[in-house]
C-alpha positions as CSV (number, residue, x, y, z in Angstrom):
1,X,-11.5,-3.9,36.4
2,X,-14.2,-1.2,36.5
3,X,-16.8,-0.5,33.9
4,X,-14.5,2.6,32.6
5,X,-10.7,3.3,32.6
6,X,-10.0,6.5,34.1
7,X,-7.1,8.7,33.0
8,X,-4.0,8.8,35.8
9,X,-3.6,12.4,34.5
10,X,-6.7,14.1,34.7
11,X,-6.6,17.5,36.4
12,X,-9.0,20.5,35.9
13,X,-11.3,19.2,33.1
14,X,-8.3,20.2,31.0
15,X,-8.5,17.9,27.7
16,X,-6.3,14.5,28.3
17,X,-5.9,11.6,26.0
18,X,-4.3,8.1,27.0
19,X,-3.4,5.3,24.9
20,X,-3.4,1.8,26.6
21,X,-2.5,-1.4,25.1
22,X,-4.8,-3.8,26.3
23,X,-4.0,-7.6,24.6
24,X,-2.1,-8.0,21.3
25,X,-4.1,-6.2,19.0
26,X,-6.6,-4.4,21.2
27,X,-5.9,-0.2,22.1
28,X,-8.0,1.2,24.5
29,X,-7.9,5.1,24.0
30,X,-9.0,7.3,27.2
31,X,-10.2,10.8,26.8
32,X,-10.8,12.9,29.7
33,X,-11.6,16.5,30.7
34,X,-13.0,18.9,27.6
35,X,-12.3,18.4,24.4
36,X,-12.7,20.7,21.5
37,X,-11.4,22.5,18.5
38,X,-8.1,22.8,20.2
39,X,-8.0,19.5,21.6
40,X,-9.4,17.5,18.6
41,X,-6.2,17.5,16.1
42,X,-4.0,15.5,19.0
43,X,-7.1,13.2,19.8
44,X,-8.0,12.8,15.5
45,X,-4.1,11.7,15.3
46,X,-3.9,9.9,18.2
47,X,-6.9,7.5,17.3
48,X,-5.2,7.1,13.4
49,X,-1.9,6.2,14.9
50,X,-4.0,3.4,17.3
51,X,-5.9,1.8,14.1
52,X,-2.6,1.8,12.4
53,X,-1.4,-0.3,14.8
54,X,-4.6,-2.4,16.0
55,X,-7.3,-5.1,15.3
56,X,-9.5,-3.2,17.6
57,X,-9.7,0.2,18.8
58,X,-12.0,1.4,22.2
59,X,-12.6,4.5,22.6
60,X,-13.5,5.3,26.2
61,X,-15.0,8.8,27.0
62,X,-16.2,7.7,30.6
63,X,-14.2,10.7,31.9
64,X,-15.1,13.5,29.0
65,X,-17.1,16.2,30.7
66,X,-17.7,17.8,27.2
67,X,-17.1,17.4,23.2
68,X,-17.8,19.3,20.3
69,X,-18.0,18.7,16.9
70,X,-14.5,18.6,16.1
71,X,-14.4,15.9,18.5
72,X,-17.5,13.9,16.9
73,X,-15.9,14.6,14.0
74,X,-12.6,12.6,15.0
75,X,-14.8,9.5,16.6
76,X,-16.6,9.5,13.0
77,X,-13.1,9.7,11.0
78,X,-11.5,6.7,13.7
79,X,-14.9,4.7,13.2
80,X,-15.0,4.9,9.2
81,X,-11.1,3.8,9.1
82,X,-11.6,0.9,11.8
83,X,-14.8,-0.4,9.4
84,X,-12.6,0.1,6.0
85,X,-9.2,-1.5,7.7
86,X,-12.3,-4.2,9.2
87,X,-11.5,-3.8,12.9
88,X,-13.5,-3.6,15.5
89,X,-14.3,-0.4,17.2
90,X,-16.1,0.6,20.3
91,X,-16.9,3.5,22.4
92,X,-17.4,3.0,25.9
93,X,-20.1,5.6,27.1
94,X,-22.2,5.3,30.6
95,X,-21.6,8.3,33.0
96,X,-21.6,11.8,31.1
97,X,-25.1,13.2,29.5
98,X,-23.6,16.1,28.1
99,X,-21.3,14.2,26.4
100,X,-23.8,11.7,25.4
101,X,-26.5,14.4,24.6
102,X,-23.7,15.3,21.7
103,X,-23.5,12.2,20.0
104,X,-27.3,11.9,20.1
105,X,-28.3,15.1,18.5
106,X,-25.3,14.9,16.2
107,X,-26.8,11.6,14.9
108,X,-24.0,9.8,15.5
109,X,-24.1,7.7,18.7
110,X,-26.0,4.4,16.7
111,X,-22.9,4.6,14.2
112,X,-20.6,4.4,16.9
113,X,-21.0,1.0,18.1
114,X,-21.4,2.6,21.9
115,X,-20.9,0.0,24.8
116,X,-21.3,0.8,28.7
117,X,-18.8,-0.5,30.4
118,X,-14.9,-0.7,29.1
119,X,-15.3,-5.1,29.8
120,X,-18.2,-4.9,27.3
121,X,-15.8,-3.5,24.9
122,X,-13.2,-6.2,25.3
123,X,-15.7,-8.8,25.5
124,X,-15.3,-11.0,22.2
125,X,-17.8,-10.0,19.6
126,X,-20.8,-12.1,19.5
127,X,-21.0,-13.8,15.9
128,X,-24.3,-13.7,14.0
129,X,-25.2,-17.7,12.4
């Protein structure tokens, strides 16, 4: 397994979301190529259908090569439901600066429990005595 799940579809930067069922309970959701206001009502609903239906949700952007704010704006929405329904979320984050460049002056990458590599994600969480 490599640090990041790449999409098998991914073709011309053009937006592509993947959902992958990892163990019982765990969704890993892959988003590739650009994403933006076009592309961030499929991605919002695909991430709500994946917490309705998960104890914990990853998020790996590894293979975005751009977001905007609508697309912030979904990762905020999916990270507020996971903490209200108490699951786990993570987004896996390590080879795109634009993409990470967006989180970080949207203010939101701290909030987003960001890991670097998609086995950090699965990893079982560490519990705090």
């Amino acid at each position: 397994m490599t640090g990041c799940a790449s999409p098998k579809t991914l073709c011309d930067s053009g937006p592509v979301v993947e959902v992958r069922r990892q163990d019982p309970g765990t969704v890993v959701v892959v988003v590739g190529g650009e994403h933006d206001l076009d592309s961030a009502p499929t991605l919002q609903a695909t991430l709500e259908d994946a917490l309705a239906d998960c104890t914990h949700l990853v998020v790996d952007l590894c293979a975005a090569t751009f977001i905007d704010s609508s697309t912030v704006n979904a990762l905020v929405q999916a990270k507020r439901q996971a903490d209200d329904g108490s699951r786990r979320f993570n987004l896996v984050l390590s080879t795109t600066p634009i993409v990470e460049r967006t989180l970080e002056i949207c203010g939101v990458l701290p909030a987003l429990n960001r890991v670097k590599t998609l086995e950090d994600a699965l990893a079982p969480p560490i519990v705090e005595v």
